[in-house]
KOLLUM-642117 format. One record per residue: residue in three letters; x, y, z of N, C-alpha, C, O in turn. Coordinates in steps of 0.001 Angstrom, whole numbers, plus 524288, in hexadecimal, padded with zeros to 5 digits. Atoms other than C-alpha are relative to their C-alpha. Layout:
% KOLLUM-642117
REC type   n.x   n.y   n.z  ca.x  ca.y  ca.z   c.x   c.y   c.z   o.x   o.y   o.z
REC  ALA     X     Y     Z     X     Y     Z     X     Y     Z     X     Y     Z
...
% end
This chain:
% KOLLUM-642117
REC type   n.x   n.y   n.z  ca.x  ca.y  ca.z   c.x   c.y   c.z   o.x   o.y   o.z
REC  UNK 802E9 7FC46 7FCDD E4DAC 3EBAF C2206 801FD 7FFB2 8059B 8034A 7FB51 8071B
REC  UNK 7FD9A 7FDCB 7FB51 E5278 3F15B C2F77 7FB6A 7FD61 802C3 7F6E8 7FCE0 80129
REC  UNK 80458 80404 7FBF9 E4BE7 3E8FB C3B41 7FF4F 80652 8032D 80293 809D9 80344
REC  UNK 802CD 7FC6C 7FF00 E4237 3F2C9 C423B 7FEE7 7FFCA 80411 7FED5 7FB49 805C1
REC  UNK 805B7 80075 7F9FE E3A5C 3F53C C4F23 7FBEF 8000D 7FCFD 7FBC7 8015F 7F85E
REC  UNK 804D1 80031 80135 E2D70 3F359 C4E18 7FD2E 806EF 800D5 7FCD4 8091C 8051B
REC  UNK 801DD 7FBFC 80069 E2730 4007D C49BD 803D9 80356 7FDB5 801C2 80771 7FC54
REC  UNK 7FC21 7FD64 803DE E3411 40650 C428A 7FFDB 7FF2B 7FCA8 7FE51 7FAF9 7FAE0
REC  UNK 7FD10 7FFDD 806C0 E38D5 40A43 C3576 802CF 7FA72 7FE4B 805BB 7F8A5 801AA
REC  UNK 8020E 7FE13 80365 E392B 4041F C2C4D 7FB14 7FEB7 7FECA 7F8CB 80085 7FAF6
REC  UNK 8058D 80131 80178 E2C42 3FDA1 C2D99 7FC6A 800F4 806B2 7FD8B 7FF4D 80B12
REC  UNK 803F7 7FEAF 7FBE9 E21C5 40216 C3724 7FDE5 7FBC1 802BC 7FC25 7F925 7FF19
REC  UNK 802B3 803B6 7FE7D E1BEA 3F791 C3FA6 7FA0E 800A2 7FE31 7F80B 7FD3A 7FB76
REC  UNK 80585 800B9 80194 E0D1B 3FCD6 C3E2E 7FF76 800E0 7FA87 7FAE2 80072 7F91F
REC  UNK 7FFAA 800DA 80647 E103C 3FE03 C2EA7 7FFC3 7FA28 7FFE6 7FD56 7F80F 7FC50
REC  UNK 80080 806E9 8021C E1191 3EEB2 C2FB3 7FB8A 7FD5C 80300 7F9D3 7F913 801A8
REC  UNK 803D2 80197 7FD3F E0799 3ECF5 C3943 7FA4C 8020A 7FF55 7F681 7FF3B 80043
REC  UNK 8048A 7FD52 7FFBA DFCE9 3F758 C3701 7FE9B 80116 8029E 7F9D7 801AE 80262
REC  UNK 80106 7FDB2 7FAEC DFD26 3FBFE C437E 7FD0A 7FD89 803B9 7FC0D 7FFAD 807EA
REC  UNK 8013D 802DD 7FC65 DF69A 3F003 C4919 8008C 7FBC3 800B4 7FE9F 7F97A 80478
REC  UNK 800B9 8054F 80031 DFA35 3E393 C44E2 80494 7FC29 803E6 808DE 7FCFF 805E9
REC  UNK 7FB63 80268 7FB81 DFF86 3D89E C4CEA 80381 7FC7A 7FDAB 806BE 7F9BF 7FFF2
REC  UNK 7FB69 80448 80466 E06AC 3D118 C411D 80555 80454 80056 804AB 80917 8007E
REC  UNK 7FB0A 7FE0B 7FFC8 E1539 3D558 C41BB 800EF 7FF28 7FBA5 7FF89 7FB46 7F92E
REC  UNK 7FA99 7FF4F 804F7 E1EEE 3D9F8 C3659 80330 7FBE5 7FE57 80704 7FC16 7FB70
REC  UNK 7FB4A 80625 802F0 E2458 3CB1B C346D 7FCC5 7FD00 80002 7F864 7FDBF 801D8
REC  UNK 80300 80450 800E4 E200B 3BEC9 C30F9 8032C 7FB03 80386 801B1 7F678 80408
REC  UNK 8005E 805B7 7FB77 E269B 3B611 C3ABC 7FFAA 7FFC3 80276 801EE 80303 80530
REC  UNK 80384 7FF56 7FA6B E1F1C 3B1E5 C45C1 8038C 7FC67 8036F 80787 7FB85 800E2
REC  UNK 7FCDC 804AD 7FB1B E25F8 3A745 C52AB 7FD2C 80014 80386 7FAFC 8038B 8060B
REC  UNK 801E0 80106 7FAFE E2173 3A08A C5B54 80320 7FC6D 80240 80419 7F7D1 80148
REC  UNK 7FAF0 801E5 7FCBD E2B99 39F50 C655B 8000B 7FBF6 80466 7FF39 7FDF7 808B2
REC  UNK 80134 80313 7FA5E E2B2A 3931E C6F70 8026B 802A2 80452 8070E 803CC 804D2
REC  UNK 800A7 7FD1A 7FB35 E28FE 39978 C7BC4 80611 7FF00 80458 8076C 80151 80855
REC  UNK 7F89E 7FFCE 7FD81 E38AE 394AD C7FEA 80156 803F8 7FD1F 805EC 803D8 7FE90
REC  UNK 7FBC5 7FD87 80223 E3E27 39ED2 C77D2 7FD34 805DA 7FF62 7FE47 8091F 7FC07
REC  UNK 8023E 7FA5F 7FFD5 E3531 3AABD C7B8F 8043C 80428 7FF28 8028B 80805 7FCD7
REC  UNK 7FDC7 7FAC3 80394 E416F 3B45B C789B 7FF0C 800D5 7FD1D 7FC1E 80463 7FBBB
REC  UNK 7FF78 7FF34 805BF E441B 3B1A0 C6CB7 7FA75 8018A 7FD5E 7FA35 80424 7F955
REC  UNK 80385 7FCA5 801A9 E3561 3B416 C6BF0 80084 8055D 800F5 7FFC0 808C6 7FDA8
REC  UNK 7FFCC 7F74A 8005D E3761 3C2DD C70FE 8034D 7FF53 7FD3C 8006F 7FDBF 7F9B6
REC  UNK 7FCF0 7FDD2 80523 E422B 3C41B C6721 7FD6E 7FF90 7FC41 7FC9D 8036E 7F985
REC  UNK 8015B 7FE13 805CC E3C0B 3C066 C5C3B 7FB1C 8049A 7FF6D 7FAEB 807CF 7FBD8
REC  UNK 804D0 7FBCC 801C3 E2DDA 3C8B3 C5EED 80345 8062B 800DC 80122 80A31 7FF50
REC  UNK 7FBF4 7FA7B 7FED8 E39DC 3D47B C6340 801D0 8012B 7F759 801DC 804EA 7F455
REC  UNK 80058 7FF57 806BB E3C36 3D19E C539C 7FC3D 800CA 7FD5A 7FC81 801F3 7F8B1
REC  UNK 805D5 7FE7E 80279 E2E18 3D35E C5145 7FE5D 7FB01 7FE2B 7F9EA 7FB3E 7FC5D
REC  UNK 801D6 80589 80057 E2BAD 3C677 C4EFF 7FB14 7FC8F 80190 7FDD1 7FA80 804F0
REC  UNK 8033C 800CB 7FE17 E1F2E 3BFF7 C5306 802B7 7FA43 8038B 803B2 7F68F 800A2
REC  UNK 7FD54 80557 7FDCF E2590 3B42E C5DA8 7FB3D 7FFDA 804C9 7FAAE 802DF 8087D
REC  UNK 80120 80157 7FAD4 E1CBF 3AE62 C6633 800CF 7FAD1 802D2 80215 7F6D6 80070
REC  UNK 7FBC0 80468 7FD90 E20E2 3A4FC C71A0 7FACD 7FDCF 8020A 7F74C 80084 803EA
REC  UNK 80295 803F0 80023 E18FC 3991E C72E3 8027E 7FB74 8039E 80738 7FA94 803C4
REC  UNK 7FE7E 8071E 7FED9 E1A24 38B60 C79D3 7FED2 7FD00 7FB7F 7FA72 7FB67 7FA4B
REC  UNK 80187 805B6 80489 E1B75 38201 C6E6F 7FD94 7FBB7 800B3 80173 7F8ED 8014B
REC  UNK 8019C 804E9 7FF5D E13C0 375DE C7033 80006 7FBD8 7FD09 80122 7F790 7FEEB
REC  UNK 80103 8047F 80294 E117B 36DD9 C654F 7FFBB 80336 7FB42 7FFC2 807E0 7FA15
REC  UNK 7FD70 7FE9C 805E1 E1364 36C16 C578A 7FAE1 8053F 7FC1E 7FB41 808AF 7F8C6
REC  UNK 802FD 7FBCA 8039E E057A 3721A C548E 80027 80598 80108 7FD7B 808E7 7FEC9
REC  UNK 80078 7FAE4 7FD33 E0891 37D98 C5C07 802AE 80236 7FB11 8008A 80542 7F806
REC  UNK 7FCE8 7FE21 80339 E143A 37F73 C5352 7FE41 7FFAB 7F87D 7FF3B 8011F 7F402
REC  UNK 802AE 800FF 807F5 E0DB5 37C14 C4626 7FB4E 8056D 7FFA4 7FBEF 808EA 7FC63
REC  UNK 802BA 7FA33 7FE48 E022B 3874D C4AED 80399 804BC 7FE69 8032A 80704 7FA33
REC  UNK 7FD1D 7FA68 80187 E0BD6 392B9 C4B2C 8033A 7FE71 7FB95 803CE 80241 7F8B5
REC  UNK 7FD40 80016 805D6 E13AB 38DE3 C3F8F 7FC35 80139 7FD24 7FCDD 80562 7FAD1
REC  UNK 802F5 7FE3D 80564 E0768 38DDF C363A 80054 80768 8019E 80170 80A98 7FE32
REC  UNK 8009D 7FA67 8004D E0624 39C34 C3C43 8039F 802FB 7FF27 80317 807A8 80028
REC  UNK 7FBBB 7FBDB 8021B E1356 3A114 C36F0 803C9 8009D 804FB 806A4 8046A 80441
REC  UNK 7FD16 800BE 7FC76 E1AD0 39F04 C4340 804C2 7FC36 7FF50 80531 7F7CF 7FD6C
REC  UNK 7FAA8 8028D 7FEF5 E282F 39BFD C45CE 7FFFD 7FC9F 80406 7FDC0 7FE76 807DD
REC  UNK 7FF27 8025A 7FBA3 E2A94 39240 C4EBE 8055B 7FDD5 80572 806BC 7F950 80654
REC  UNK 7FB53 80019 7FE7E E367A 394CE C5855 7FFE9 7FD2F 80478 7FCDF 7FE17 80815
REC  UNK 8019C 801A6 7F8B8 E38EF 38BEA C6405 8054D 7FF18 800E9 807E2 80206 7FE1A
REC  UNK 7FD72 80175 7FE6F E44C6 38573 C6A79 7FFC3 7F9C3 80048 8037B 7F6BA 8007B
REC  UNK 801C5 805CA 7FF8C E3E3D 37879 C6B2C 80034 7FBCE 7FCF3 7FBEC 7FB82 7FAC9
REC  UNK 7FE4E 803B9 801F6 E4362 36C76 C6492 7FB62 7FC8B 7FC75 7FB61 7FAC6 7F7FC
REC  UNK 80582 80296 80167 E3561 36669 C6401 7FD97 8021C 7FB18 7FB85 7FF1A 7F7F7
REC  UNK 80109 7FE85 804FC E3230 370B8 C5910 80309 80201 7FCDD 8021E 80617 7FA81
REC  UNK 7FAC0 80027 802F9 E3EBB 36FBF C5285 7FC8C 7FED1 7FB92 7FA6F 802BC 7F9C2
REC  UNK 801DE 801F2 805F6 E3877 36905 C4647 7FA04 8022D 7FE6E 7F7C9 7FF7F 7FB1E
REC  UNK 8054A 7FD1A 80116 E2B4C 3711D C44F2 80316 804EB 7FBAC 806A2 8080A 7FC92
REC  UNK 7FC8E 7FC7E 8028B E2E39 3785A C388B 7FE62 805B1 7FFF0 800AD 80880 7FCC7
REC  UNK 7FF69 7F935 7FE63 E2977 38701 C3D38 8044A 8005F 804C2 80743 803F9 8039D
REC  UNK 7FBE3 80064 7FDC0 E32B3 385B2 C46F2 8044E 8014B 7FF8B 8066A 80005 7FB6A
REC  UNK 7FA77 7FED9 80027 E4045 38BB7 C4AF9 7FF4A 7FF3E 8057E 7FC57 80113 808D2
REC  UNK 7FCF0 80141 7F9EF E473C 3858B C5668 804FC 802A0 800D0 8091D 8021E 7FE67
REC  UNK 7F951 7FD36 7FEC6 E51AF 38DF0 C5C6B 80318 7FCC2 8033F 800D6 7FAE1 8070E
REC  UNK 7FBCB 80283 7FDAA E5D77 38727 C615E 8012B 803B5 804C0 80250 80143 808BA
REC  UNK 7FD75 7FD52 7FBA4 E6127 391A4 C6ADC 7FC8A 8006C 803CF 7F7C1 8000B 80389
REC  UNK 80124 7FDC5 7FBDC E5FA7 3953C C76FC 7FEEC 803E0 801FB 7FC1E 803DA 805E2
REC  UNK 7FE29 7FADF 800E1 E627D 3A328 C75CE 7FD10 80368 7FC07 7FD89 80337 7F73F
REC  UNK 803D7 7FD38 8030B E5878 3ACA2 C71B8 8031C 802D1 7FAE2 80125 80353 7F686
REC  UNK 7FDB2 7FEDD 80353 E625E 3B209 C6A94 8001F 7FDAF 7F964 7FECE 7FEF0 7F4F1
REC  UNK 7FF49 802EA 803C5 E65D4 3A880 C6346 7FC09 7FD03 7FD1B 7FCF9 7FB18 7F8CC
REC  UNK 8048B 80069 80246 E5872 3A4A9 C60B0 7FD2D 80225 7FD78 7F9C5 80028 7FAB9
REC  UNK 8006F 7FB02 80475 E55FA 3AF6E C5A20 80156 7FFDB 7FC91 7FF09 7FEE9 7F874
REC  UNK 7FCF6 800EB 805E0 E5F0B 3AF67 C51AE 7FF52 7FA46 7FC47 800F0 7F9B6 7F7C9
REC  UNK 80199 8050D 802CE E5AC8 3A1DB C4D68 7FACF 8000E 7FE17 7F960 7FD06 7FAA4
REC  UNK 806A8 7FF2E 802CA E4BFD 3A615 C4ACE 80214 8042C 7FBE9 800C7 8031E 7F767
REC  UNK 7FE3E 7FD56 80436 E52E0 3B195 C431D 80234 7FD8F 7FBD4 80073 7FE49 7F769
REC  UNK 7FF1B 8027B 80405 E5A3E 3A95A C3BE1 7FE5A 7FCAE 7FDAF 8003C 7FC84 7F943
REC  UNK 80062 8027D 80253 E539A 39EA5 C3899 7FAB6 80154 7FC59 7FA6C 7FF65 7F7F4
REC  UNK 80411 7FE1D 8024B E46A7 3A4C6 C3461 801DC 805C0 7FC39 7FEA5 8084D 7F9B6
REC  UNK 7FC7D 7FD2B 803FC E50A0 3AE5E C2CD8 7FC84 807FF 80049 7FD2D 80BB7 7FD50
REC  UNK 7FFE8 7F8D8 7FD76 E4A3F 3BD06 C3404 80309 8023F 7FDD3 80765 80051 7FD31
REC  UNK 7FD87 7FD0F 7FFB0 E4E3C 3C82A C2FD2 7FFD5 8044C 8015F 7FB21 80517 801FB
REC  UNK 803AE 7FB84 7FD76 E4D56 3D5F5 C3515 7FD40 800F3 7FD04 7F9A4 8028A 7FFC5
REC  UNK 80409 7FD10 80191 E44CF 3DA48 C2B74 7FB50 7FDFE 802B0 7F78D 80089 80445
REC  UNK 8059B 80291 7FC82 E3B58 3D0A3 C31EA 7FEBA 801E1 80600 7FAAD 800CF 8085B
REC  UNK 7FFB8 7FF59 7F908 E3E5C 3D5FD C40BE 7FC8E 80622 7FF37 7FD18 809E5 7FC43
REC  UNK 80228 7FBB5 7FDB1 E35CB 3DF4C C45C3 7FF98 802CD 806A1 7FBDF 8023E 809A0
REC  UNK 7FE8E 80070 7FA34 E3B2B 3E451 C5319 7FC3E 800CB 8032D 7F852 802F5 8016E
REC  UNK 80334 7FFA9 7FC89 E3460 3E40D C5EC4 7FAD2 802D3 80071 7F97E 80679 80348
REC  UNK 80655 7FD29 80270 E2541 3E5EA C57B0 7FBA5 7FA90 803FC 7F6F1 7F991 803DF
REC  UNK 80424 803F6 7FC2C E211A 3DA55 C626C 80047 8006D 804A6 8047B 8022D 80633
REC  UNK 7FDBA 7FF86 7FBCA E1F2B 3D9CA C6FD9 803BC 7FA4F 80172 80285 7F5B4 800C4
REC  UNK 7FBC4 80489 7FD3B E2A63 3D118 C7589 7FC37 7FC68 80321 7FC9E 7F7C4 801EC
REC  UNK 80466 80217 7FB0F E1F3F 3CC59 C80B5 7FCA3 7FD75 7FC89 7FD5E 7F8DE 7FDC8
REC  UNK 8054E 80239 8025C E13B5 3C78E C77B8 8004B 7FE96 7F9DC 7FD9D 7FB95 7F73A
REC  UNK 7FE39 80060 806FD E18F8 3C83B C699A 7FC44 801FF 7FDCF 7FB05 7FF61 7F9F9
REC  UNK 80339 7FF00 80281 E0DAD 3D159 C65F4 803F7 80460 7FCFA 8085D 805BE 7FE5D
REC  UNK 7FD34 7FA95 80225 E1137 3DCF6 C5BF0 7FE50 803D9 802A2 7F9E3 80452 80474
REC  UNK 8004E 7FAD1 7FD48 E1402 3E9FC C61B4 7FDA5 803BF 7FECB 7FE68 80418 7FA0F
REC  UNK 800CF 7FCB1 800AD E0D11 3F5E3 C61A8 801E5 8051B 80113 803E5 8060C 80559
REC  UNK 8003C 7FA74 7FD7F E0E44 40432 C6187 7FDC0 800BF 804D8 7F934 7FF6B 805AB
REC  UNK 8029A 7FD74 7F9CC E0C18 40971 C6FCA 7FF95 8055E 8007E 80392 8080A 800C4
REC  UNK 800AB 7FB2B 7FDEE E0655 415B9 C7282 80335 80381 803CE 800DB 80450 807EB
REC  UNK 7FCA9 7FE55 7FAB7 E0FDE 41C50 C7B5E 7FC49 800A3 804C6 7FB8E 7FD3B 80816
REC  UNK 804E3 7FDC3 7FA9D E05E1 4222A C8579 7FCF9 7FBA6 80167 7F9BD 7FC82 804DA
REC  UNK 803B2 80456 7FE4C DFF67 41420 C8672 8041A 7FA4B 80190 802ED 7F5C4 802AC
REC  UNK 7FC88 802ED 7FD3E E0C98 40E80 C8A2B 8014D 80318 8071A 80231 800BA 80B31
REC  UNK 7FDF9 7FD7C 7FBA2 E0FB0 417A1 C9513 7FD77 7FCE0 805DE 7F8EA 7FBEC 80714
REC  UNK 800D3 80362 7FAF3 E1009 4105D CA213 7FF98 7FAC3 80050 7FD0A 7F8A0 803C8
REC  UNK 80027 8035E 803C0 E12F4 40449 C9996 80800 7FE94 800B0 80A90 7FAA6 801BF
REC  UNK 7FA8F 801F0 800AC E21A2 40615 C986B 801C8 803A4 80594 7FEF9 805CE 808D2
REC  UNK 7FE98 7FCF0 7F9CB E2A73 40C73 CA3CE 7FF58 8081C 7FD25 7FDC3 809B1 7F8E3
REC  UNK 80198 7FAE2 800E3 E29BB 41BEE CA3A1 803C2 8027B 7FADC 80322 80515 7F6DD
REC  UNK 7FC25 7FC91 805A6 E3704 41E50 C9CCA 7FFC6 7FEB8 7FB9C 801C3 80156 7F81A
REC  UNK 800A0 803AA 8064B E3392 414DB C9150 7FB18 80540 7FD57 7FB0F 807C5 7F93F
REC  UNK 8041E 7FBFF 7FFD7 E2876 41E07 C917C 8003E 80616 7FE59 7FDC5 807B1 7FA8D
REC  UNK 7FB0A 7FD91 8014D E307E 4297A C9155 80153 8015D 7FAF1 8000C 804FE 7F80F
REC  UNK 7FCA6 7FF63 803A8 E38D2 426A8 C8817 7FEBF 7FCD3 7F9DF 8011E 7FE2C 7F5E9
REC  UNK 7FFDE 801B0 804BC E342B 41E05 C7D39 7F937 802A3 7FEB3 7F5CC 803AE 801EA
REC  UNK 804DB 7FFB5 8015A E2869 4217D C73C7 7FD4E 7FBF8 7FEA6 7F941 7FA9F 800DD
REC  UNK 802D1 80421 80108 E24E9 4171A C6DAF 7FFE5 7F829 80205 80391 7F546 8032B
REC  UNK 800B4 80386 7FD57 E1F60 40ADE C7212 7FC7F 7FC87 7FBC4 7FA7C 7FE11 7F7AE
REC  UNK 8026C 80445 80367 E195F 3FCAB C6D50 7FE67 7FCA2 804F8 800EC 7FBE3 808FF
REC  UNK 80336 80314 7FBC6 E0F90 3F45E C750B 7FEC4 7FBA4 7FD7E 7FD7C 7FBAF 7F8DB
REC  UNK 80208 8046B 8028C E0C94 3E712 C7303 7F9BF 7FF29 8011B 7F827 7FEA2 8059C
REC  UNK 806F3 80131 7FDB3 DFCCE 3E4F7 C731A 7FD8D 7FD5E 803C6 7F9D6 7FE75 806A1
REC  UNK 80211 80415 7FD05 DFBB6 3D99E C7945 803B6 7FFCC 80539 80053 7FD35 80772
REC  UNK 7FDA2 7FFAE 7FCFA E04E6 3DA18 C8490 8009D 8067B 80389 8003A 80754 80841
REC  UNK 800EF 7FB8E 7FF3B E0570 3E80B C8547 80622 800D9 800CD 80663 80593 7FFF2
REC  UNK 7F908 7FECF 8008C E15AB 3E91D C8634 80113 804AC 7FDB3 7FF24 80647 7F99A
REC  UNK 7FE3B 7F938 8050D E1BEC 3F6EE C81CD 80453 7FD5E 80035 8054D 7F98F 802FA
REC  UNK 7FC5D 8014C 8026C E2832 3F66F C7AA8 7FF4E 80679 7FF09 7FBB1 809A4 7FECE
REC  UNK 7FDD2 7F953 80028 E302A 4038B C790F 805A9 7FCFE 7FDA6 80655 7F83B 7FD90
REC  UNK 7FC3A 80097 80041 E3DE9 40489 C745C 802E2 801C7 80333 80441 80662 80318
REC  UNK 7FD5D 7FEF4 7FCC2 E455B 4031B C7F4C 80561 7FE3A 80034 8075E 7FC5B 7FC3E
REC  UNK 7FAB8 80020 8010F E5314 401B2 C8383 801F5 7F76E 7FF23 805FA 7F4F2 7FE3E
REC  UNK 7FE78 8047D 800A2 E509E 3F34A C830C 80055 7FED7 7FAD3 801FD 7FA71 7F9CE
REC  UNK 7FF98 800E8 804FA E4FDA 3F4E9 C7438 8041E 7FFF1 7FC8C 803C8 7FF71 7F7C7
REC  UNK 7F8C0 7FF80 80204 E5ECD 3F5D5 C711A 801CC 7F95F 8014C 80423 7F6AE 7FE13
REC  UNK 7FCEE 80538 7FD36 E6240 3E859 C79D8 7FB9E 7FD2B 7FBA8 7FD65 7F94D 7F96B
REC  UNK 80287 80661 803F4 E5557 3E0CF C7006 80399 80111 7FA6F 8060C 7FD88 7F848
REC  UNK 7FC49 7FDA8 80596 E5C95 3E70D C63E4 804A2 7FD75 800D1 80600 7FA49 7FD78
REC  UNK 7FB8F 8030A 7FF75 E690B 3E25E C69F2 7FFBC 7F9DC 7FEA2 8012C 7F73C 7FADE
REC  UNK 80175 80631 8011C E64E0 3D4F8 C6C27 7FF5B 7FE9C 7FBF7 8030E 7FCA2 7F99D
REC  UNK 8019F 80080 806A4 E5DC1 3D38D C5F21 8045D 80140 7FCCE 8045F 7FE17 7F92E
REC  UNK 7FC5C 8002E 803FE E6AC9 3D8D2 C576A 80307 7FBF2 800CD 80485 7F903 7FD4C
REC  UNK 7FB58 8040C 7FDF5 E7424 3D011 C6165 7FDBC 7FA1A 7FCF5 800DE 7F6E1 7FB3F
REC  UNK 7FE10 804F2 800BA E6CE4 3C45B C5D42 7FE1A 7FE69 7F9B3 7FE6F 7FA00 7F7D1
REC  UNK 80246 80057 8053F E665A 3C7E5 C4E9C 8044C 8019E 7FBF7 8049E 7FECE 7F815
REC  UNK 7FCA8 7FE1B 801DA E719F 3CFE8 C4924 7FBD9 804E8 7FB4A 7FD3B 806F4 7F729
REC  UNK 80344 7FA11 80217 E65BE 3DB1C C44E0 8015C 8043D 80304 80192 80426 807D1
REC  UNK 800B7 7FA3F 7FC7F E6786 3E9AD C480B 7F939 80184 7FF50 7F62F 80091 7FBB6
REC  UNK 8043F 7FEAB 7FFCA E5BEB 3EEA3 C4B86 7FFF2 80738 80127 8033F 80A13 80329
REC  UNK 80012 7FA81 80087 E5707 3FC5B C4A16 80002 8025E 806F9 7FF46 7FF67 80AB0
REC  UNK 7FDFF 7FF89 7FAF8 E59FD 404C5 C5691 7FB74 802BF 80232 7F9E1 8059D 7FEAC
REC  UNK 804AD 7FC0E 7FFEC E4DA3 40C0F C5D40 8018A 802F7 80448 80415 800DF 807C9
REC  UNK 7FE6D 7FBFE 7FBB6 E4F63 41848 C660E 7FBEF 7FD67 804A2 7F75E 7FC5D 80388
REC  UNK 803DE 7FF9F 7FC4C E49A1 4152C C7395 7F9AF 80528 8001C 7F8C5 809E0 7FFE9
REC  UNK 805D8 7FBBF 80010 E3AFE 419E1 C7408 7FD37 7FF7E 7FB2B 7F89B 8009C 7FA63
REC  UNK 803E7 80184 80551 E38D4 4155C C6583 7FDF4 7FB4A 7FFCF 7FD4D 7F8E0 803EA
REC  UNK 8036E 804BA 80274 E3249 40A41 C5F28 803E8 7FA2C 803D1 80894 7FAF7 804A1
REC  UNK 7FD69 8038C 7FC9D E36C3 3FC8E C67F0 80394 7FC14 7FBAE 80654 7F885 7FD5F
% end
């Protein structure tokens, strides 16, 4: 299956959601130690649920494991905790590609940018007329559709920055991703 935006063919976002729910289209969740906050926006940019935490202690990490959480850090100390993946790199890049590979992702599992980057909540449909004075005028303008995060309140449009995350994401995943006209779905 062809990796998607969130709200495109071939599967609808509010078909998997019901038009309100806040569970996302995959089943693997992260919780990213708060050193490697990119690689958290990349993965919730994959639709991913990643949230970035200070690790403390072992019960912290035993807590989000029973809850189906991944556990990604950099930190040596929870090297041997078995929810756990320690990335060797430095390089968001390349850290990426090491949560991709070792937890064995594939696009069918990616759901593009259906989170906000800022809060990791799932995105909504935005009213156009209840964004206006929200984004700058020409975004305004020129794109129709829009996605708000609830809790933060963030719009998301498909803008011209949506070619350079596509870039990135192929440069370091080796996925094409579907192409969206400015002004459609983000």
């Amino acid at each position: 299956m062809p990796l998607r935006h969130c709200g495109q063919d071939p599967i609808q976002w509010s078909d998997l959601s019901g038009g309100n729910s806040t569970t996302m289209p995959t089943e693997k969740r992260f919780v990213v130690d708060n050193m490697l906050g990119k690689v958290a926006k990349w993965l919730r940019a994959l639709g991913f649920e990643a949230c970035a935490v200070h690790l403390k202690d072992v019960q912290q990490l035993d807590q989000y494991a029973r809850r189906g959480y991944h556990l990604v850090t950099r930190n040596t100390r929870w090297a041997g905790h078995p929810a756990t993946l320690r990335v060797t790199s430095d390089d968001p890049r390349e850290q990426l590609q090491q949560i991709i590979a070792v937890l064995g992702i594939t696009p069918d599992e990616v759901h593009l940018l259906c989170r906000c980057l800022r809060c990791n909540e799932p995105l909504q449909p935005a009213d156009r007329a209840l964004v206006a004075g929200q984004v700058p005028d020409y975004v305004y303008e020129n794109c129709s559709v829009f996605h708000q995060c609830p809790q933060c309140r963030q719009v998301y449009w498909a803008g011209s920055h949506l070619p350079r995350m596509h870039d990135w994401l192929h440069a370091t995943l080796g996925w094409k991703f579907p192409s969206v006209v400015q002004g459609g779905s983000p």
